[in-house]
Structures are given as C-alpha cells and as structure tokens.
N, C-alpha and C positions, 0 to 999 in steps of 0.2 A: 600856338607856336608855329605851327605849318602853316604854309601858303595853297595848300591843295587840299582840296577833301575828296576822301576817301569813303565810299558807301557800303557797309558790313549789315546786309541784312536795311535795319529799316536806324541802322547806326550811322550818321557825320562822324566819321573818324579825324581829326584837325579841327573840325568845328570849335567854339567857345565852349561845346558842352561834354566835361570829360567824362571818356569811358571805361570800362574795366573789362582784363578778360580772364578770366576765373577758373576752376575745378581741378578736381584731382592730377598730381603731376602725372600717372600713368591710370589706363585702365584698369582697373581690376575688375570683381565682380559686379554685375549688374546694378544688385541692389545698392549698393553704393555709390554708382555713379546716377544712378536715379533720385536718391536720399541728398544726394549735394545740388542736384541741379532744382529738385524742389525748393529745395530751403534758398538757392541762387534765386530765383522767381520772387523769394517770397522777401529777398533782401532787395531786390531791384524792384518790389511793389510799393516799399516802404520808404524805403530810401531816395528814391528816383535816379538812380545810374543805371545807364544799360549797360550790359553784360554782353560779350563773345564767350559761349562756352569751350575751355580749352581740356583739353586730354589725348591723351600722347598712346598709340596703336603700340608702339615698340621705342626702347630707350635701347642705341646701338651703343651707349655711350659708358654703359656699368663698369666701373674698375675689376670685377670677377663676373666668373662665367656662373657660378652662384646665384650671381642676385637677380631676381626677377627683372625682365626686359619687356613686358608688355605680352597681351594675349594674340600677336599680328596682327594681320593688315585684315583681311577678312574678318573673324570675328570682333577686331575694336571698331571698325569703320559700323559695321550692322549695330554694335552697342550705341555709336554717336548720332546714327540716323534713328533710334528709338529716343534719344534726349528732344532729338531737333522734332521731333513727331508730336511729342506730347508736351513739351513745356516751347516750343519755339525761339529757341535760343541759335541765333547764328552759330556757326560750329570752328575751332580750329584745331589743327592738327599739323603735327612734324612729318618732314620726311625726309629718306635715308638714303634712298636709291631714285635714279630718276624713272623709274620702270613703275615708281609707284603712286607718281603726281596723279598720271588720268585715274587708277581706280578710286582716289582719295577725292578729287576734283568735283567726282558723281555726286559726293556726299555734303561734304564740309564747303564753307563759306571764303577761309585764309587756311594759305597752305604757308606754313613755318619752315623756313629756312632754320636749322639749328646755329648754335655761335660757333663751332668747332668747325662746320662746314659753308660757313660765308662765301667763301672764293671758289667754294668748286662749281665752276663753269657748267656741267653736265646737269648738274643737279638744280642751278638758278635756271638756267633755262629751260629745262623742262616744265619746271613748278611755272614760269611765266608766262610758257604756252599754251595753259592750261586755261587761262583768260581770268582764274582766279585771283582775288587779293592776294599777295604773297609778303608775309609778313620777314623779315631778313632780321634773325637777331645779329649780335655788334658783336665779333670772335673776340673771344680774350684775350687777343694776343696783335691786337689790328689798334692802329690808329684810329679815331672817330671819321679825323675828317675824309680818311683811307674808306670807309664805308660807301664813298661815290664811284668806287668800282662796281663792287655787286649789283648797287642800285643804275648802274650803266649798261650792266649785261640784261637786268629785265626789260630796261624802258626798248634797248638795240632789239629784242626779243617780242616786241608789239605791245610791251603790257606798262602802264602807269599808274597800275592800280596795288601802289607798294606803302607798307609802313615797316618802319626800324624800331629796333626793342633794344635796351642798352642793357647790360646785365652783368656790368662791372668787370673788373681789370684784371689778369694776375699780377700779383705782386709778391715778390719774398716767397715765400713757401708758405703754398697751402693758403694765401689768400685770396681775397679779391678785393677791390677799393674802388669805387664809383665816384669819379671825378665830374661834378656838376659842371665842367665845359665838354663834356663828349656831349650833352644833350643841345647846346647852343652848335656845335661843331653838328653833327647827325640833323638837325630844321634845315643848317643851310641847304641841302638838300631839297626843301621845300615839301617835304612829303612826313604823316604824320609821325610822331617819335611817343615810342611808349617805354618806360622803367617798369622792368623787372626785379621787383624789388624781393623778391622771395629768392633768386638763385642769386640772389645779390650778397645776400647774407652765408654760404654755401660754406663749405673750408673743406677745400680738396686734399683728397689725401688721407681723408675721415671717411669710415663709411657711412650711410645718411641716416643708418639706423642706430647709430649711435648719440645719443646727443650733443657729444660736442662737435660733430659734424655739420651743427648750424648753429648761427645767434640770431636767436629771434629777438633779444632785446633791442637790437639796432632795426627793425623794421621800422618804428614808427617815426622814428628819427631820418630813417632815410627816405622813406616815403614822404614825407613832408616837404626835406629841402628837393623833390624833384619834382615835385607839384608847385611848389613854390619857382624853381625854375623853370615852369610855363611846361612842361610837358604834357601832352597831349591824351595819353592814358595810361591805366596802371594795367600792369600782371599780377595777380598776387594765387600763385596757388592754395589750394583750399581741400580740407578734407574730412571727414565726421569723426576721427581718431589719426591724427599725426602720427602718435608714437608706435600706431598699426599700423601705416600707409608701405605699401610696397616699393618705394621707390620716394627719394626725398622727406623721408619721415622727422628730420630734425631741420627741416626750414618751412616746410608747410604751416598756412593757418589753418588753427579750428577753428570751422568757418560757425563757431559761436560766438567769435571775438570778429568777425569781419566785419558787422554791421557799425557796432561803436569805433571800429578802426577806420573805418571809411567819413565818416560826418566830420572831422574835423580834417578830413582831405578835399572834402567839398565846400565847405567853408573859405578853404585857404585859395582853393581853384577860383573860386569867386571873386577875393582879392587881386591873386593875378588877373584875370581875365579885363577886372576893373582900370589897372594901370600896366597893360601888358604895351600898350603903345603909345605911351606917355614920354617916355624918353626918346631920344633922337639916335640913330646908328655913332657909339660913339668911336667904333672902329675905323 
C-alpha cells in the first residue's frame, strides 16, 4: 500500500511483505513477557511473518488510578532490552512525556506516538528527533486524511522514518468503528499504515477486565477486511492468559490462537499484493 519503506530492524515495513507487531499490551512481570516473545519466535519460525516486539513501560491512559499503569520507564525499558538480547526482536514502545523519547530511543527500535496524543507537538518532535522509527497511531477523534499534520511535524523535525497505525473511531458511546477508507486516506501519505485491530475491538467506558469491555469475535472479521484493504501490517496484542493480563484483558489474543489467526491473513495479503496495481486511480 505505501510508496516508502520503512526499515525496523532487518523488517521492509511497506514492502509486499506483511508484518506484524505483537506482545503484551503492558509490561508486567518478566516471566511473562519472556514466555510471549518465545512462543512470538517460535510463531514467526513457523509461520514466516516478521514480528516488532511491542510492550508498553507505562499506560498514562487508565480510567482509575487503581488500575495498573505499567512498571516505568526504567524497569520496563531494562525488561524490553532483555527480549531484544535473547530472542532479537526489534522493540516498540509508547511514550507519554517528551523527556522520555532519548531514554527510550537507547533501547527500542519505533517509538509510538499514542492515538489520544497525535497532535501534541512536544511530544512528536521529540520522539522524531530521536532519529528513531516513530510509529503515529490515528487519535479517535481525528480525521484520517487530518493525519498529515502529525506526520508533517516529524518529517519538518529531520525524520522520514514514520509509520501510522489506525485503531478505529469513536462513535455513539463507548464504541469504536473502523472505516476501511482511513486506511486508503492514511497511504496517501505515502508512509507505511498498520491496523490495530485488537484496540479496535475496545468498548470504552468498560473496564478491560471485564469481559464486555472487548469483542473479540469481530477480530477475525476485521482483520481481514484491512488486509484485504492492502494495509501494510497488523498490531495484534497478545498474551499467555488474557483474562489475567493487567491492562487490556478483554481484547488481547491468546497468543494460542494467533498462529491459525494469522495463516488465512497471509493468504489474503497474497491476494492483495497479486492485484494491488491492477486497477487504475479511479479518483
């Protein structure tokens, strides 16, 4: 779908060949996030899709002060340099403040722009002076083709080296609704575009530990028609127990089901990729 590639580790992000970026929505304990990036290895040995390992230092974004927010910026950044040491998974990571792009920068690969925080100025240019990938998810509340703001402020800020993540819409209360034209709108852009299709599925206003705080039956339905819309790579978070996970526990996969979940999105990528330039601009 992109006109530009983008290079994550030893990943063509735009490329014909799609990627995925994976793991737990927040850190938690070690063993865990070592237990996912294994079995992550051992689904991208089998399956052939490369992987960005993603996991999240701090969630600034909890509806209570209750709910677990991540173990910081120091001890989750030392957790994701222990993944990338032993299993060699490019690393991404969120951030919240701009004071936190350089210590994050040391480590990780793509530094994520959160959807809530798109437009703040402070915080894109920091992350894009960092010379890092900087991934920009699409704010719920933003037009698609409105997305050439942010990605204006990195490129004025020395960096080109940007991918966009779509992660559907608010609508009505307490939804979200993924309009397969933000993904055609977000290419024009020219830079890779990935669907997030796990926070896609989300219902705010739920807490996550609850189960009707996500539908996971509409994943496989919406993965599909955004692979089928040519998009460039998937997000799907992933976890060894959902209904335990600290953060996002009703929209995560168990990443037991991610291997058969992924083969017929490679399949269909295949398809696209075969007649992605068979038609003419018919705008």
């Amino acid at each position: 779908m992109s006109q530009k590639i983008v290079r994550v580790g030893d990943i063509e992000c735009g490329s014909d060949e799609l990627f995925l970026i994976s793991g737990p929505c927040v850190i938690e304990d070690e063993k865990i996030m070592m237990t996912v990036a294994e079995q992550l290895r051992e689904i991208q040995e089998r399956v052939g899709i490369k992987i960005i390992y993603k996991s999240s230092f701090q969630k600034d974004n909890r509806s209570s002060l209750d709910y677990y927010n991540g173990p910081g910026l120091e001890k989750g950044i030392a957790i994701l340099a222990k993944v990338k040491e032993q299993f060699g998974f490019p690393l991404l990571t969120d951030v919240h403040y701009p004071d936190q792009c350089a210590p994050v920068a040391e480590v990780v690969d793509v530094i994520q722009i959160p959807a809530y925080l798109c437009m703040q100025t402070m915080l894109v240019t920091a992350a894009a002076k960092t010379g890092r990938v900087v991934n920009i998810k699409h704010g719920q509340f933003l037009a698609p083709e409105n997305m050439k703001h942010p990605v204006k402020k990195v490129e004025d800020s020395g960096n080109d080296q940007i991918i966009l993540t779509e992660r559907g819409y608010t609508f009505g209360y307490n939804d979200l609704v993924v309009d397969p034209r933000s993904f055609y709108h977000m290419a024009r852009t020219n830079y890779p575009v990935v669907f997030d299709v796990t926070h896609a599925i989300r219902k705010y206003g739920i807490p996550s530990a609850d189960a009707k705080g996500g539908a996971r039956e509409y994943l496989p339905v919406l993965a599909r028609a955004g692979v089928a819309a040519g998009v460039d790579g998937l997000f799907v978070e992933t976890h060894t127990c959902p209904s335990e996970a600290l953060c996002d526990a009703a929209s995560q996969l168990d990443i037991r089901y991610l291997e058969e979940f992924l083969k017929p999105l490679l399949e269909l990528h295949a398809v696209e990729v075969k007649y992605r330039n068979t038609l003419p601009e018919l705008a």
